[in-house]
C-alpha positions in Angstrom: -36.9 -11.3 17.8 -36.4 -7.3 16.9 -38.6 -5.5 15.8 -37.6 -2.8 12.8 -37.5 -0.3 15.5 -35.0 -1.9 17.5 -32.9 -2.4 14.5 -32.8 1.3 13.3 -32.0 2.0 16.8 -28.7 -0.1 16.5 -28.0 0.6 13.1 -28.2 4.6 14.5 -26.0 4.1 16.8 -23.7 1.9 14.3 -23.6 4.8 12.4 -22.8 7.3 15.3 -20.3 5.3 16.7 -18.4 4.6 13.3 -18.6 8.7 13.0 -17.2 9.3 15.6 -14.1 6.4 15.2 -13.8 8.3 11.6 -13.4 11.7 13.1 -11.0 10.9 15.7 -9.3 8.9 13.4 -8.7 11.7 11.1 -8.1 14.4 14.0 -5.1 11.9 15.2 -3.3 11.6 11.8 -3.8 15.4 11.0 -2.2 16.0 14.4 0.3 13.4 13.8 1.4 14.9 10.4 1.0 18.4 12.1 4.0 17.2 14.8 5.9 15.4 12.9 8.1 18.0 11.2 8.4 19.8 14.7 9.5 15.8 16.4 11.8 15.1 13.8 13.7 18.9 14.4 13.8 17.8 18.3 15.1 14.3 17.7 17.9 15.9 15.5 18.8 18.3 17.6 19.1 16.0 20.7 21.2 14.0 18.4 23.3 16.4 17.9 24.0 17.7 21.5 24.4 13.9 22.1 27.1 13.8 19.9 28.4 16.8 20.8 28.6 15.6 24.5 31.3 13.2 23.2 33.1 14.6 20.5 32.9 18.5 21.7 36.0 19.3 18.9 33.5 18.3 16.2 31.4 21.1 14.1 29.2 19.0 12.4 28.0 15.1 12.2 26.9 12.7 9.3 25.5 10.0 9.5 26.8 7.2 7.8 25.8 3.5 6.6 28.0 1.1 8.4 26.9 -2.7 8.5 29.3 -5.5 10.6 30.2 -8.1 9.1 29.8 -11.8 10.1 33.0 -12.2 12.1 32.3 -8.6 13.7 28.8 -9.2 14.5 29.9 -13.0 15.9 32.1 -11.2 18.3 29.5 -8.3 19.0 27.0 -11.2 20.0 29.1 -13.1 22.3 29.7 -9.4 24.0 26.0 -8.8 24.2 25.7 -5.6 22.4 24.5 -4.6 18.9 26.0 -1.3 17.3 22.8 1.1 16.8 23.7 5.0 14.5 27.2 5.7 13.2 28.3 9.1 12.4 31.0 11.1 11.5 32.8 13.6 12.9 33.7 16.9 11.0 36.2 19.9 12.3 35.0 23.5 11.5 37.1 23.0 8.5 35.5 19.8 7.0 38.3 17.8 8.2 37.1 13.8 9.7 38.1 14.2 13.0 36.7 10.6 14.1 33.4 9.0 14.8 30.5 8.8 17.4 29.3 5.0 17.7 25.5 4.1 19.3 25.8 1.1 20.7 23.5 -1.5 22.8 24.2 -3.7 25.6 21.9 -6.6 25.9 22.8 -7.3 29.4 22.2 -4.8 31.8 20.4 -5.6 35.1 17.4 -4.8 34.3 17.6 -4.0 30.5 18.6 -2.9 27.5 21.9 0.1 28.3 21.7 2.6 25.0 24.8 4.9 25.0 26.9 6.4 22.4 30.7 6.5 22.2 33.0 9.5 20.5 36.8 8.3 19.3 39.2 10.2 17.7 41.1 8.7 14.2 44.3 8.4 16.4 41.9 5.9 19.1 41.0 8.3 22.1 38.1 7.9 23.5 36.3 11.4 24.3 33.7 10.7 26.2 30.5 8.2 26.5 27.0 9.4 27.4 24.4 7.2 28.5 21.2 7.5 26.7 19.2 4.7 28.3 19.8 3.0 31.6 17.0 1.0 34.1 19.2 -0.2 36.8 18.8 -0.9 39.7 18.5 2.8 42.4 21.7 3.4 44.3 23.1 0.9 42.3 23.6 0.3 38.9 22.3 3.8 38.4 25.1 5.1 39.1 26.7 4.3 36.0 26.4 8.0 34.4 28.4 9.3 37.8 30.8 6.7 38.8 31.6 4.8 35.2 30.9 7.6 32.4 33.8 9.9 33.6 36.4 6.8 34.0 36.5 6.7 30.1 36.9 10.3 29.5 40.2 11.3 27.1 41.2 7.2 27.5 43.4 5.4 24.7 43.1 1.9 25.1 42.0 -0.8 23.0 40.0 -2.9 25.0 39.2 -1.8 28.6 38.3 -3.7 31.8 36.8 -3.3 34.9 38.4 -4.2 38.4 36.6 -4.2 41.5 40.1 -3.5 43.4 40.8 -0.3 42.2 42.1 0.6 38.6 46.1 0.4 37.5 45.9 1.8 34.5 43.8 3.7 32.2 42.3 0.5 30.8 40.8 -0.4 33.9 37.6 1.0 35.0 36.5 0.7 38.4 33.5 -1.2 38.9 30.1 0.1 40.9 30.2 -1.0 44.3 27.4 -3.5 44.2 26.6 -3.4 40.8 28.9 -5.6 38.7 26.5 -6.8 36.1 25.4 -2.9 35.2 29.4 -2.4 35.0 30.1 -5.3 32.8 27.3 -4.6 30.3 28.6 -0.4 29.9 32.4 -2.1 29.5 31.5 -4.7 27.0 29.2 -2.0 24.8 32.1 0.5 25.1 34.4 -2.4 23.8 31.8 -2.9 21.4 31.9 -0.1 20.0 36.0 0.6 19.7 35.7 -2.9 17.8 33.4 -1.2 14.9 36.2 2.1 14.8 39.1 -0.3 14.5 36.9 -2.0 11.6 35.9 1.8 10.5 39.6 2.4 10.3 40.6 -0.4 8.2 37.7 0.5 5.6 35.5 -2.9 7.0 31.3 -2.6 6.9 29.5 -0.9 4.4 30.2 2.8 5.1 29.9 4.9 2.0 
């Protein structure tokens, strides 16, 4: 059995150890809550060079609420990809000049492929960027250098991707080697000119 002294001595070192837990509990949310305005100015602002990366005619960008419907999000699921942020683009003069679409592929090599799409109200697609890829080296990533600038300034409504050389600007020529990583930045692009056709003819909830 312990003796009393043995059980002050844990008790005293209960007592330190929960101090010490307390304090650095505290010093992490105070730090957290003394970031946390400065983060959320960062994420904004990459957000908005993001945006600006594919709709460089806009001034300004709102976010907007935008849910799919069932039909939408049935054909969304059999594409792999889930539609993330919407926004709107604004001219200098207030003017909707089109939208930027975030948009997920489920079905990259070797993960989840984040990018966002800009299209203009009459259906060109400005530009993609890629915000998250884990492909394969040499390989799938590649994508931001061989597939990103096949879309740039394209009208089409669908697009595919050909591994004999494109005939037309809704083909996109596939990474040598890398189908899969191809297929998955196709189908979320696709993906995404499905929610601005459904944008366009007032569908989703996006008041």
């Amino acid at each position: 059995m312990k003796n009393n002294s043995d059980v002050k001595i844990m008790l005293k070192e209960a007592g330190i150890l929960f101090a010490i837990t307390l304090a650095a509990g505290l010093i992490l949310g105070f730090v957290y809550e003394l970031t946390k305005e400065p983060r959320r100015i960062q994420e904004e602002k990459a957000i908005r060079e993001t945006c600006a990366a594919v709709f460089a005619d806009a001034a300004e960008f709102a976010e907007i609420e935008y849910t799919p419907g069932e039909e939408m999000l049935s054909q969304l699921d059999e594409m792999g990809v889930k539609i993330g942020t919407v926004y709107e683009a604004y001219g200098s003069g207030s003017e909707l000049l089109g939208y930027v679409i975030e948009t997920t592929s489920t079905e990259g090599y070797g993960g989840n492929i984040v990018l966002y799409v800009g299209v203009t109200l009459g259906g060109v697609l400005n530009d993609i960027s890629i915000l998250e890829i884990d492909e394969t080296p040499g390989l799938g990533m590649n994508a931001e250098s061989v597939l990103v600038p096949q879309f740039h300034e394209k009208a089409a409504d669908t697009f595919t991707y050909t591994r004999t050389g494109s005939t037309g600007d809704s083909e996109i020529d596939a990474i040598s080697g890398a189908t899969v990583t191809t297929s998955a930045v196709v189908n979320a692009v696709n993906g995404s000119l499905l929610v601005f056709e459904d944008l366009m003819q007032g569908g989703g909830s996006n008041e």
